[in-house]
N, C-alpha and C positions, 0 to 999 in steps of 0.2 A: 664395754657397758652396753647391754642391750637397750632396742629405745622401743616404749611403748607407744603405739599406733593406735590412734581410736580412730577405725574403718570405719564406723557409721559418720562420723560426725567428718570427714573426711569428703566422703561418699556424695554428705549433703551438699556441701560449700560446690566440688565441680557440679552438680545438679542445676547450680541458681547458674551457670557459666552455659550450660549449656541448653540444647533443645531436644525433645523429647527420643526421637528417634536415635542421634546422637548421644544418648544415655545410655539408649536398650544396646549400642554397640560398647561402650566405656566400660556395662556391667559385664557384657561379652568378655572384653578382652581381662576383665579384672577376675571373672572366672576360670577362659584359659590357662591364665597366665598361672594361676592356683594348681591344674589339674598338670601343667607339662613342670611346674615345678616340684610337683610329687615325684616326678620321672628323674629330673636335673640334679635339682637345688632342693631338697627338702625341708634343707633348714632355713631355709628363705621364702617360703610359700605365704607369708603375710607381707615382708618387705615386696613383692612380687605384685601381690594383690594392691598396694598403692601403689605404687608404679604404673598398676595397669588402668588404676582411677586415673590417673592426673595423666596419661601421654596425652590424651585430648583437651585441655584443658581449656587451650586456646584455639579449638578449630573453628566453633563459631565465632570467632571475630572476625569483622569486615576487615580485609584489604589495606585498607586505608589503617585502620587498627593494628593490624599486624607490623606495617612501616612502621607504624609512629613509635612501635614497642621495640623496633630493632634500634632506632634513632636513642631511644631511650636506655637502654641498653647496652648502646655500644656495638650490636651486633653486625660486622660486617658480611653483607652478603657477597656472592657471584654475582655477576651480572645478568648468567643465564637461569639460576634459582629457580625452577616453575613455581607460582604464586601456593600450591597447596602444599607445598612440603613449607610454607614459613612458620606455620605452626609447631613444626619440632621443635625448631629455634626460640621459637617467641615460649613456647609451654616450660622451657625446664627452668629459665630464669623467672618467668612468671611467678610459678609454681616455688620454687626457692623461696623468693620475696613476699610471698604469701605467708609459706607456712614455716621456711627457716631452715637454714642447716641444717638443723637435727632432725627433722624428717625430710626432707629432700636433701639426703647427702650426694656424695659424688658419683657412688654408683647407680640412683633412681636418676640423677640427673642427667648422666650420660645414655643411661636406657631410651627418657624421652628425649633427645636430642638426636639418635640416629635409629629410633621408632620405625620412621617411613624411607629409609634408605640402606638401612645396616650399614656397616662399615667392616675394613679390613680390619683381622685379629678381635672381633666379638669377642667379651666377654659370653659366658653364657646366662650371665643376666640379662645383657644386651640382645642376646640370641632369642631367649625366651617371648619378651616383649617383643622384639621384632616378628617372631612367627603369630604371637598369640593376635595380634591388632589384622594379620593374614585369615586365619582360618577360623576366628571366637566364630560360633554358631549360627548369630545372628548375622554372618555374611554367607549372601545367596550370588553374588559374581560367579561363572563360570569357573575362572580358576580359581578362585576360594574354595570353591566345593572339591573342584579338586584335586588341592594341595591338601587340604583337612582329608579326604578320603586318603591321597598317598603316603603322609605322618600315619594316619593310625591302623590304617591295613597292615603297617611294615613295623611302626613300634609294638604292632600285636607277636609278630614272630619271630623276636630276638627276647634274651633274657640278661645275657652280661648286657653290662654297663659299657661296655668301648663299643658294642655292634649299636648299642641304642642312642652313641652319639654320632654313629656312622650315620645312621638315620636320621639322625637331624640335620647333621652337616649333607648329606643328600636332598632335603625337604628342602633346606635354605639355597642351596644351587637350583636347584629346581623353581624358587619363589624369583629369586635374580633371573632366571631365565626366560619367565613369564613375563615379569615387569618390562625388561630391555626389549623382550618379543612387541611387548604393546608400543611402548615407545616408539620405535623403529617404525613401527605399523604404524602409528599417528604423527611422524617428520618429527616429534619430539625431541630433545636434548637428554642425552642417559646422564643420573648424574655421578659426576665423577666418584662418590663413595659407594653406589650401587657397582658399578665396575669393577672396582676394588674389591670390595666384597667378594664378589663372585667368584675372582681371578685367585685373590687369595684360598677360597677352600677348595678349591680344582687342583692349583700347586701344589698344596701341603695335604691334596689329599693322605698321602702315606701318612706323614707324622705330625697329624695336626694337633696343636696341643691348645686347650680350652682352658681361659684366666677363669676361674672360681672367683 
């Protein structure tokens, strides 16, 4: 059974959650996430588009907010966790208890929960959100610019469908390589599902097989 989405009224509710500039990124990635699912997931291009409203949902919350909702929650962290990825955690049950299983199912839920990390064996629903919160337009970071230049310099000249996943699974090794690069460069802690990530589409580069 299909489930109706009303994306405006959706759209509003993260608005009052968030702050202005942290919108013009929300509506970024709710765009993206729209345009590389024409490429993916077609039949998904509006489950997509929430998904790509609510990964933020909880990033303007203090600190102190974000603990009290893992406490609440149940949500065990690492002990080494950096403070800005606790929003994944904290947005997808937020988000759940908000607006309900039936539109935060399991797959929007697991998209925003490894958002800001990827994880080994992405879906490519996972995939999508993950690149889309990377290169939506309204990011000016160095390598945003140019991971968004190297996806679509490169999704411009393929045509089948297995070279134009080749290309994404290349963009997402390429975004893990960035990341860990930074990391490393600031004594940071990598974390252990960006790792994974990474290590997994390099292995299986040969026969990688994408969960729909």
């Amino acid at each position: 059974m299909s489930v109706h989405y009303d994306v405006s009224a959706i759209r509003d509710v993260v608005k009052g959650f968030t702050v202005e500039k942290r919108f013009s990124h929300v509506l970024g990635v709710e765009k993206e996430a729209c345009e590389l699912g024409k490429i993916f997931l077609p039949e998904k291009c509006e489950k997509l588009q929430i998904a790509g409203i609510l990964h933020d949902i909880t990033k303007n919350f203090s600190y102190e907010k974000q603990i009290e909702l893992c406490n609440e929650y149940g949500i065990e962290l690492d002990k080494y966790i950096a403070p800005k990825l606790l929003h994944a955690k904290t947005g997808c049950e937020f988000a759940r208890r908000y607006f309900g299983n039936q539109i935060v199912d399991d797959e929007i839920y697991s998209a925003i929960y490894y958002h800001t990390t990827g994880k080994a064996q992405m879906s490519l629903f996972e995939a999508i959100i993950y690149l889309a919160d990377y290169i939506e337009e309204n990011r000016t970071f160095a390598d945003c610019v140019e991971l968004r230049k190297y996806f679509y310099d490169n999704i411009g000249k393929v045509h089948s469908y297995e070279d134009k996943l080749e290309v994404l699974r290349s963009t997402l090794v390429l975004s893990f390589d960035m990341t860990i690069r930074n990391l490393l460069d600031e004594g940071k802690v990598v974390d252990f599902y960006t790792m994974s990530a990474r290590n997994y589409l390099i292995i299986n580069e040969k026969n990688l097989k994408w969960r729909k």
